[in-house]
N, CA, C and O of each residue as an XYZ file, in Angstrom:
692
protein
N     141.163     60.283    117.285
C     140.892     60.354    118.714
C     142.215     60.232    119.467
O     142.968     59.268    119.335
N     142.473     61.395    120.358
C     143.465     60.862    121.824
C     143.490     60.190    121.798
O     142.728     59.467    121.155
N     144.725     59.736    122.731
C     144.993     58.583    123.610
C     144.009     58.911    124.634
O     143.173     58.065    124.951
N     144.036     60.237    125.262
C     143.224     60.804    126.767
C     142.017     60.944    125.935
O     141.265     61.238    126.864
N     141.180     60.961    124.801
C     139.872     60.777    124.565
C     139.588     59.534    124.768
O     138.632     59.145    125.439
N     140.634     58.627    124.038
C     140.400     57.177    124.168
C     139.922     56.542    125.271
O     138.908     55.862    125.431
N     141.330     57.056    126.459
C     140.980     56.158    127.477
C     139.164     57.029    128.461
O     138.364     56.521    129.247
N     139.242     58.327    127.892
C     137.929     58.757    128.645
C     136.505     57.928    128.003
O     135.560     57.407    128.595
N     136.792     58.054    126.643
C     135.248     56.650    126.247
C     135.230     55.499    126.906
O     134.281     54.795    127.252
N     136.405     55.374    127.048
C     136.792     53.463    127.929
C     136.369     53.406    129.259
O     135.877     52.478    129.902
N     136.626     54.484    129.544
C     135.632     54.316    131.292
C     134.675     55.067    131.329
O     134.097     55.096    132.416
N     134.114     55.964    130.209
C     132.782     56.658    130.118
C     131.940     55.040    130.241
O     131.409     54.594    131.259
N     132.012     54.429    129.002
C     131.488     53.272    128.771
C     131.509     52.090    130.174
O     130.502     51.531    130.609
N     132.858     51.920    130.680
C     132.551     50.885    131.469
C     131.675     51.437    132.613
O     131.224     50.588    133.381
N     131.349     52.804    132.856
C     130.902     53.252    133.950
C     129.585     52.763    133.577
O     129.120     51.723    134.043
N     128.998     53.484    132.765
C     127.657     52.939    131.891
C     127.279     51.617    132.009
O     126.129     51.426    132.406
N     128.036     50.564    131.735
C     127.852     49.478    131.639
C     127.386     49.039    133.057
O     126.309     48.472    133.243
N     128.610     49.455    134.420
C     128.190     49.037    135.450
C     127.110     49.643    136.108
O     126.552     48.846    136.862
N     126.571     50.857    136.095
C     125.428     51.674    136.470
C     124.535     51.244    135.902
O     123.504     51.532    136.511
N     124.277     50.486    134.713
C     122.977     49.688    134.245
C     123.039     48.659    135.042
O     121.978     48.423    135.619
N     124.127     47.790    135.333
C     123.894     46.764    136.276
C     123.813     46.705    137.341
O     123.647     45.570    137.788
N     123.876     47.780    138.263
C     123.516     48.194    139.482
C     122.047     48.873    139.568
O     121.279     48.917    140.530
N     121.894     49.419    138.181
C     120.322     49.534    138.312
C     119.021     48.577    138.562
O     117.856     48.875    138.827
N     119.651     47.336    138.381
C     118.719     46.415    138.427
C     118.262     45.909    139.833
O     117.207     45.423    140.241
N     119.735     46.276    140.552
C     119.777     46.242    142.208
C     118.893     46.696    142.687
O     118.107     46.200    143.494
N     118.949     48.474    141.893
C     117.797     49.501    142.732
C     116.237     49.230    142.199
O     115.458     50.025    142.725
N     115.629     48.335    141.319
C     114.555     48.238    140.741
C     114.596     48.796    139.674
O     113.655     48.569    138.913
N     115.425     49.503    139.327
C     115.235     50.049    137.570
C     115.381     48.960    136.716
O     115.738     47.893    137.215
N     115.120     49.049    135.237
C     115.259     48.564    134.013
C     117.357     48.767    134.037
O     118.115     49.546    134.614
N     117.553     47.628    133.107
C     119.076     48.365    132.947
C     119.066     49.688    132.058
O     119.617     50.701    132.487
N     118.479     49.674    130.903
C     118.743     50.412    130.158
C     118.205     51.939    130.593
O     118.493     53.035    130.112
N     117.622     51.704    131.308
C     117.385     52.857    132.120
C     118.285     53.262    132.757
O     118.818     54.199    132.164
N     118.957     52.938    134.103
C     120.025     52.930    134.221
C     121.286     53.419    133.339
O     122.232     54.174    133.566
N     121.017     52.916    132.616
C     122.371     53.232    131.433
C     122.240     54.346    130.864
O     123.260     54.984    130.601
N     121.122     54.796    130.574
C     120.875     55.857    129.747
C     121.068     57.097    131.238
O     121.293     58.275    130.960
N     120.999     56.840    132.124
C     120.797     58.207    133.915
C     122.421     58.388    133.439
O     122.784     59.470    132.977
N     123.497     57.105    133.603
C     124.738     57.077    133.812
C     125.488     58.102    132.121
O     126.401     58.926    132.068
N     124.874     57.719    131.357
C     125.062     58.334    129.918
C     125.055     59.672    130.083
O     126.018     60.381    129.793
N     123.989     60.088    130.548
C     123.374     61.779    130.406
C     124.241     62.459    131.782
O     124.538     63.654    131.780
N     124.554     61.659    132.795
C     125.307     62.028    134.261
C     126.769     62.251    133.733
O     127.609     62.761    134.475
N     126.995     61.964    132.771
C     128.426     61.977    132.642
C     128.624     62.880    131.330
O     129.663     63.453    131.005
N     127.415     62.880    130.658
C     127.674     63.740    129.161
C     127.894     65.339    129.405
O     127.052     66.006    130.005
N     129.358     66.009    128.776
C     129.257     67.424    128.724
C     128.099     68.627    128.588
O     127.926     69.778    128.991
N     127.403     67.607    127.746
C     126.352     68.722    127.395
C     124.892     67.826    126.903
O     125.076     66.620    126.739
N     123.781     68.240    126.715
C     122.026     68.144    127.167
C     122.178     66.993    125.703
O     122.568     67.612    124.713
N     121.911     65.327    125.414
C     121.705     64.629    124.406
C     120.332     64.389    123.786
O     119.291     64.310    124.439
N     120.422     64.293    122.609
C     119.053     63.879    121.926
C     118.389     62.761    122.176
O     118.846     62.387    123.256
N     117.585     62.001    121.830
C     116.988     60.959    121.765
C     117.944     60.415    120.637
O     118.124     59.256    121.010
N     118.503     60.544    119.727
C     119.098     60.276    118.755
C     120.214     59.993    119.238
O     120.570     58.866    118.897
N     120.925     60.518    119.883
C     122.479     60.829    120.267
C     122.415     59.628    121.549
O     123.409     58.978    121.871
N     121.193     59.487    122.140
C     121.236     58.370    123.172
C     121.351     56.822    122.564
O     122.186     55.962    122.846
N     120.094     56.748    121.519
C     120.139     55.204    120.774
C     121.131     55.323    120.334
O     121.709     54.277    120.629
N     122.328     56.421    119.332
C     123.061     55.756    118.943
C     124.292     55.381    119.633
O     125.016     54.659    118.948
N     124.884     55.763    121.188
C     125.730     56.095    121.942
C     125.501     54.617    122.930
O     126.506     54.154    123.470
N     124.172     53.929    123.129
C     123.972     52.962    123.500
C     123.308     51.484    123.015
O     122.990     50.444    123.592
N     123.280     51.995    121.600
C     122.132     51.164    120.608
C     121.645     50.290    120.870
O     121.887     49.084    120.884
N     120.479     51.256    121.228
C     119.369     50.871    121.880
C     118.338     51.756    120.606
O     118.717     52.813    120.103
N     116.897     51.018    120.212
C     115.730     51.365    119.454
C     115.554     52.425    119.975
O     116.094     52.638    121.061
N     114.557     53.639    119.221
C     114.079     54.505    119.317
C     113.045     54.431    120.785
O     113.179     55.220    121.721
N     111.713     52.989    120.731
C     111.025     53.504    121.331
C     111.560     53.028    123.007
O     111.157     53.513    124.064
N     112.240     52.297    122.879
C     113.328     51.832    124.313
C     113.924     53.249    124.824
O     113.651     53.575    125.980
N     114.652     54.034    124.103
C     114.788     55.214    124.544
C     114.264     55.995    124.874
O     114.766     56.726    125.727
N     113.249     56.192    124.473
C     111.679     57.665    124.302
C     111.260     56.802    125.368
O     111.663     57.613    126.202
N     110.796     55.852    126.095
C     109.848     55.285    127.193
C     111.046     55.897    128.216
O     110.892     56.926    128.875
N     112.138     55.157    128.220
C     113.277     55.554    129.536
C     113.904     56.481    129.499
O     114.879     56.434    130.249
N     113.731     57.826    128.640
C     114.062     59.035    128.933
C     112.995     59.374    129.702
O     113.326     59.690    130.845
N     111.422     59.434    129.397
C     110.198     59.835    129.610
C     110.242     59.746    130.846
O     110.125     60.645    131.679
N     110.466     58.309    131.035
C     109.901     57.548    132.975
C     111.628     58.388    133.976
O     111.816     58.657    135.162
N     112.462     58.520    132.803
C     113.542     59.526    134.236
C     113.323     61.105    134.217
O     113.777     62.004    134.925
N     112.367     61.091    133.030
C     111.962     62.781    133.551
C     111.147     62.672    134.778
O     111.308     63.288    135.832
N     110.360     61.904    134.520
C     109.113     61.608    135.798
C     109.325     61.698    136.691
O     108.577     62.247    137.500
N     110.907     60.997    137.084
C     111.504     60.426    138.644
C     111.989     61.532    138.677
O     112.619     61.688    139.723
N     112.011     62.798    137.723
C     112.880     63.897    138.333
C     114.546     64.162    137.969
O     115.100     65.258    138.049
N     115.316     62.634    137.473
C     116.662     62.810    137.337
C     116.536     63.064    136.326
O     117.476     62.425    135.853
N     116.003     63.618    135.370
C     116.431     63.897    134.015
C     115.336     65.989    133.698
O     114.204     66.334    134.037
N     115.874     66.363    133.338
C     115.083     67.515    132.746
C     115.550     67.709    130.567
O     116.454     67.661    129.733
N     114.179     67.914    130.766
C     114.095     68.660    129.183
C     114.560     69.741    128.971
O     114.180     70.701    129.641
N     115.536     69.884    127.952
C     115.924     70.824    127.144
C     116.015     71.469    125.771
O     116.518     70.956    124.771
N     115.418     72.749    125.877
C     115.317     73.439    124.271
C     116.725     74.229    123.939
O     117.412     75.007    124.600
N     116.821     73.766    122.828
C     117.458     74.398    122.486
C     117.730     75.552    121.123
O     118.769     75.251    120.536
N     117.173     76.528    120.641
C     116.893     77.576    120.259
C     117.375     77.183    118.718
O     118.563     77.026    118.437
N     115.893     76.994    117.401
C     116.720     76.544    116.846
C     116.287     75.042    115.975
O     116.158     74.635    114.820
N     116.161     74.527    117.505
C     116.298     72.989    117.270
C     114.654     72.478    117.524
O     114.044     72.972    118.473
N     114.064     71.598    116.746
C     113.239     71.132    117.222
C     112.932     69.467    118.016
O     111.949     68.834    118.404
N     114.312     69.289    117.961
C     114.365     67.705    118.823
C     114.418     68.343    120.529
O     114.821     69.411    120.989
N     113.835     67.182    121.123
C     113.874     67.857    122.554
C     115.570     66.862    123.385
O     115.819     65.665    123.242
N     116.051     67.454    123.842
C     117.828     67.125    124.536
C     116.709     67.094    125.820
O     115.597     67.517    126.134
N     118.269     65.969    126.515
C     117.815     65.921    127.945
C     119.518     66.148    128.777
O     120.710     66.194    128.473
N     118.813     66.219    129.718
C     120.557     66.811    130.519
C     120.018     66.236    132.131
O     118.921     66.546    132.597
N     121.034     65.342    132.853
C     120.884     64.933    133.898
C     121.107     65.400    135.177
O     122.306     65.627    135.341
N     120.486     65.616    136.069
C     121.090     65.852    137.761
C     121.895     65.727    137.724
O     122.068     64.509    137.721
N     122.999     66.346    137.670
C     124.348     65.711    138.214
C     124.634     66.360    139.749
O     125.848     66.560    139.782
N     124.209     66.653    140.657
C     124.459     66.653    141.956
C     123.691     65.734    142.529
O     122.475     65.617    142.381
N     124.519     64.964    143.299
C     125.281     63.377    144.112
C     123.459     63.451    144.721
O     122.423     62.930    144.307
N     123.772     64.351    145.848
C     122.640     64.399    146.904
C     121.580     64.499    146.506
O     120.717     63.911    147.160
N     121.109     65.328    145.182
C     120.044     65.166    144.910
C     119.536     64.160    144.226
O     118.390     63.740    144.385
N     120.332     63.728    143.449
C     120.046     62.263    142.914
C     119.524     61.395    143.562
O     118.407     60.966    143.271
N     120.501     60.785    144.979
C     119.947     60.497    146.160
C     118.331     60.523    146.816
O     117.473     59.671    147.048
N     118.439     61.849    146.951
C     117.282     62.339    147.750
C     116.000     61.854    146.388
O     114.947     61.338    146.761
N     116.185     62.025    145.292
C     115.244     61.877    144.281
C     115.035     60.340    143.907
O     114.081     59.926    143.248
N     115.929     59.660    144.356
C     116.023     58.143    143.977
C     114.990     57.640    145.406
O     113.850     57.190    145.284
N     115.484     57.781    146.310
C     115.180     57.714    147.496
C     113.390     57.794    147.979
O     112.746     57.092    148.758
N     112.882     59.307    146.880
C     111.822     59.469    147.112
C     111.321     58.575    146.129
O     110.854     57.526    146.574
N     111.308     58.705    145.147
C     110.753     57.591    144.179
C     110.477     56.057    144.488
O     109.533     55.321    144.199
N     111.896     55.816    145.327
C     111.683     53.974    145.741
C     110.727     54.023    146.900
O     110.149     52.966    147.153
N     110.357     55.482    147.938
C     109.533     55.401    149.120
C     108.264     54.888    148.242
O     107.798     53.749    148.267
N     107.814     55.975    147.467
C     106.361     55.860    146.669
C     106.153     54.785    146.253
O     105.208     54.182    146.762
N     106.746     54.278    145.438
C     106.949     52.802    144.583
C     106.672     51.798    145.201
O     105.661     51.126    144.999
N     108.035     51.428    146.522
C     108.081     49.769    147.155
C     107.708     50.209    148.830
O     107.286     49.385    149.641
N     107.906     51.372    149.086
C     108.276     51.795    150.561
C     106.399     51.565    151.360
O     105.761     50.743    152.019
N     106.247     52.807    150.767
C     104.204     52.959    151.098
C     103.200     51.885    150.638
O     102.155     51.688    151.258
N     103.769     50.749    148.815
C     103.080     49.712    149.032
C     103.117     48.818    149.936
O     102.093     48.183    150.189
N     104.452     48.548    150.700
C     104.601     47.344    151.820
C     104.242     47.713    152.435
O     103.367     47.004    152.933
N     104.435     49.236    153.179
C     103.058     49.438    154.385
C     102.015     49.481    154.519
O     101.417     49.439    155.594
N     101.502     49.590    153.297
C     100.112     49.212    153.099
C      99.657     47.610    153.275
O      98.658     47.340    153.942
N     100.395     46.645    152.682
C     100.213     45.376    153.078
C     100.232     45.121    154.581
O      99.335     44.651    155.282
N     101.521     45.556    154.941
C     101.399     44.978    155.924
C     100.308     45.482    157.287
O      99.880     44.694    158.130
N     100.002     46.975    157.246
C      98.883     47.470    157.855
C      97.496     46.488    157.738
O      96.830     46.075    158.687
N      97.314     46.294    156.616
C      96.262     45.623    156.036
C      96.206     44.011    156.959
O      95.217     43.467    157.449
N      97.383     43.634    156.956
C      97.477     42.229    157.490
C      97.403     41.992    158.954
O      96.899     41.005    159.489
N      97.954     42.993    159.537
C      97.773     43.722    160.956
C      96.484     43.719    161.487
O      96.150     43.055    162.469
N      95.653     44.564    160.752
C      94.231     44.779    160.785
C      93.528     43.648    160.792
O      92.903     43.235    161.769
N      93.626     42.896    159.301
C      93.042     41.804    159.670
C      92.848     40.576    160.085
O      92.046     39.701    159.760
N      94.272     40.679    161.364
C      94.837     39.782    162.045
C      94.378     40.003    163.764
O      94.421     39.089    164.587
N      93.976     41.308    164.042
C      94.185     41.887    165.493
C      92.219     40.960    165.441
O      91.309     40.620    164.685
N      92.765     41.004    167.212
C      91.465     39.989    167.618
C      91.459     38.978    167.306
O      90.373     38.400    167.355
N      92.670     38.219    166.816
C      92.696     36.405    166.453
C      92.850     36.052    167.684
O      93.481     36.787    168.444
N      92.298     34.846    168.122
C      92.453     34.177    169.278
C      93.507     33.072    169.663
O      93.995     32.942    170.786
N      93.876     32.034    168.189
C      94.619     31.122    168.266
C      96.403     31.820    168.618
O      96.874     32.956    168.671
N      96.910     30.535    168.780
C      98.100     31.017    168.780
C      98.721     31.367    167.483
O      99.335     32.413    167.276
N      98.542     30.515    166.711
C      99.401     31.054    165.262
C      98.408     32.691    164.939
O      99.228     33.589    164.748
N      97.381     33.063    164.874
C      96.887     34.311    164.693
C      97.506     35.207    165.354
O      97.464     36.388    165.008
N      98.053     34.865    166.212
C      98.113     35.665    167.494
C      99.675     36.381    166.911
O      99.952     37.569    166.751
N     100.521     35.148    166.680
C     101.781     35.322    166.573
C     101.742     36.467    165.366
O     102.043     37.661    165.375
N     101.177     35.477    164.194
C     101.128     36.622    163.025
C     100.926     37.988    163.079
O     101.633     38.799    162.480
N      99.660     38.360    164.015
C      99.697     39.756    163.873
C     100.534     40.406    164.548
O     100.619     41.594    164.236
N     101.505     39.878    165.767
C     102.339     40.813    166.511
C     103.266     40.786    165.254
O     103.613     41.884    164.819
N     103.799     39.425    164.486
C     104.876     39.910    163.170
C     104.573     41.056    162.196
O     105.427     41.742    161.635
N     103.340     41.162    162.078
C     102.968     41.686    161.067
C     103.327     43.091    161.991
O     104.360     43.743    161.838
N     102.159     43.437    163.064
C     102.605     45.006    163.991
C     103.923     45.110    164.072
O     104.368     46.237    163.852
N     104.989     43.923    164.426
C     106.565     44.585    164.188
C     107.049     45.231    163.122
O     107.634     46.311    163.048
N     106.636     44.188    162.023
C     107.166     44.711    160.543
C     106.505     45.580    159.858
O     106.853     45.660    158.679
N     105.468     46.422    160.275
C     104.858     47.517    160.214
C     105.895     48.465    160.992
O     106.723     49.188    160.439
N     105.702     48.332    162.361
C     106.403     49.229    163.096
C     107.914     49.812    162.530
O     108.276     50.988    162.508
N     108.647     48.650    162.098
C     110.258     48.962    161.661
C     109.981     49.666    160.228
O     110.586     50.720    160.035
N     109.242     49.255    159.341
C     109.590     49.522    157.800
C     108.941     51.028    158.315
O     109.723     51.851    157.841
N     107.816     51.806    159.107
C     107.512     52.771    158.879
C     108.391     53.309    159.405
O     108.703     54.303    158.749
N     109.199     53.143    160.581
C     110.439     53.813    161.211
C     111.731     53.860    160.695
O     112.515     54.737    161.058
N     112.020     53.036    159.914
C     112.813     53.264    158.846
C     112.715     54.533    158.057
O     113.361     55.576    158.162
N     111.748     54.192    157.241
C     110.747     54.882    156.548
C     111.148     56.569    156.374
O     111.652     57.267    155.495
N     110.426     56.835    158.221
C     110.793     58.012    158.224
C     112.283     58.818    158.512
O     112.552     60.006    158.333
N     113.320     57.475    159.135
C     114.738     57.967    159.219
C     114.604     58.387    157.535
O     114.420     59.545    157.163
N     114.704     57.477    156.818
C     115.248     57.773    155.451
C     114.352     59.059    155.121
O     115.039     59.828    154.449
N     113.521     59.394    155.267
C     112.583     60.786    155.148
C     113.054     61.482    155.668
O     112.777     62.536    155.096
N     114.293     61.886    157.298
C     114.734     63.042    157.462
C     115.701     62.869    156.548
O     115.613     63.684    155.630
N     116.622     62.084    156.454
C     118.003     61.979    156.011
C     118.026     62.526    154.749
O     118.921     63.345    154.542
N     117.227     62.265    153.815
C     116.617     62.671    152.471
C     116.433     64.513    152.953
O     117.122     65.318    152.328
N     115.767     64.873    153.732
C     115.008     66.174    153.628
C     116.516     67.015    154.237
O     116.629     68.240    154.215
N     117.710     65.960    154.820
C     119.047     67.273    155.195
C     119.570     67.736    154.234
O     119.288     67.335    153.105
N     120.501     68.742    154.475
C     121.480     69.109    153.975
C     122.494     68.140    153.344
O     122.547     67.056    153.926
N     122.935     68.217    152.773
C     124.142     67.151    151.732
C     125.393     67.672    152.833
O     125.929     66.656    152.391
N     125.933     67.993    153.379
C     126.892     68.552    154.263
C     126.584     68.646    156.059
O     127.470     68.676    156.912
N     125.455     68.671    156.252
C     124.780     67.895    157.399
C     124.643     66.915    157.630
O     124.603     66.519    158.795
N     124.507     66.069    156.487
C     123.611     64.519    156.902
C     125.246     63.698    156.634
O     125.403     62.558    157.070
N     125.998     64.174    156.139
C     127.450     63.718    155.712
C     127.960     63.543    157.522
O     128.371     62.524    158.077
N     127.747     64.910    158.108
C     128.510     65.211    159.374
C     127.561     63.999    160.389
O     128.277     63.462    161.234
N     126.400     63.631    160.392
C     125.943     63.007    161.191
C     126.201     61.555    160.941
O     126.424     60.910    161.966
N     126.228     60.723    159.530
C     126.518     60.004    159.126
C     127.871     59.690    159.847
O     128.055     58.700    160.555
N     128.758     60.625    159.584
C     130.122     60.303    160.061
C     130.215     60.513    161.533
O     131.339     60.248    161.959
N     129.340     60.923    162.463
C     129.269     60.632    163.727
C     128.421     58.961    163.894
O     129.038     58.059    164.461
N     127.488     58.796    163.535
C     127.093     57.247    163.253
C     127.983     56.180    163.278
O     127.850     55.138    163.919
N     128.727     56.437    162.681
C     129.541     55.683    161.972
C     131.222     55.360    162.771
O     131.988     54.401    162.677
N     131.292     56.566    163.491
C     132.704     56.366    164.044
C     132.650     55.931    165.748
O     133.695     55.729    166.367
């Protein structure tokens, strides 16, 4: 091996390492995580084989968290002519990753909390006391913001990667 192969495994790996631990930030599993950052950075489409042994990690640890990032969309299946193991090959464009991470955490954590909190809203409106009273206007606020949030992150998601950059950077300055 290079020196320049060398040092590219050395931060292939530490990248890996830290993208599993930032996955845990976003609600993923690490090894999930690890395995998005693995396939985001690999030249070309890896096996199930080529993943456990590149992160050794068990067979069925791999086969569940390849499966659940096809689901989310960042990962696609690949044939390859020939071969009967199925390769996977990752999104590697930034924005869509984004936009696909983004939609996944709406479905997941975004629409269950509005559902709670609608729910609590509801069956708070028409309390008479003061503490009832208070609760449901908290609850109608924190309804109100998470769905308005909600839907900023729903246009921002649905722009352009070169649009939402230009507005961002008007935001911002």
């Amino acid at each position: 091996m290079s020196d320049e192969q060398a040092a590219l495994k050395e931060s292939r790996d530490e990248f890996v390492a830290q993208w599993g631990a930032l996955g845990t930030q976003w609600g993923i599993n690490r090894t999930m995580a690890q395995i998005h950052a693995l396939l985001m950075t690999a030249p070309a489409p890896l096996s199930t084989d080529q993943v456990m042994e590149e992160l050794e990690i068990s067979r069925g640890n791999a086969h569940t968290n390849l499966k659940e990032l096809v689901a989310w969309g960042l990962l696609r299946i690949v044939v390859k002519k020939g071969e009967r193991k199925e390769f996977f090959e990752a999104e590697k464009d930034v924005w869509k990753i984004f936009t696909t991470v983004a939609r996944e955490r709406k479905r997941r954590e975004i629409e269950p909390a509005l559902g709670v909190l609608h729910g609590c809203a509801e069956a708070s409106r028409g309390m008479s006391s003061v503490e009832g009273k208070a609760f449901h206007e908290q609850m109608r606020q924190l309804e109100e913001f998470v769905g308005f949030t909600s839907k900023v992150a729903d246009r921002v998601a649905g722009m352009k990667h070169g649009f939402a950059v230009q507005l961002a950077s008007k935001l911002l300055s």
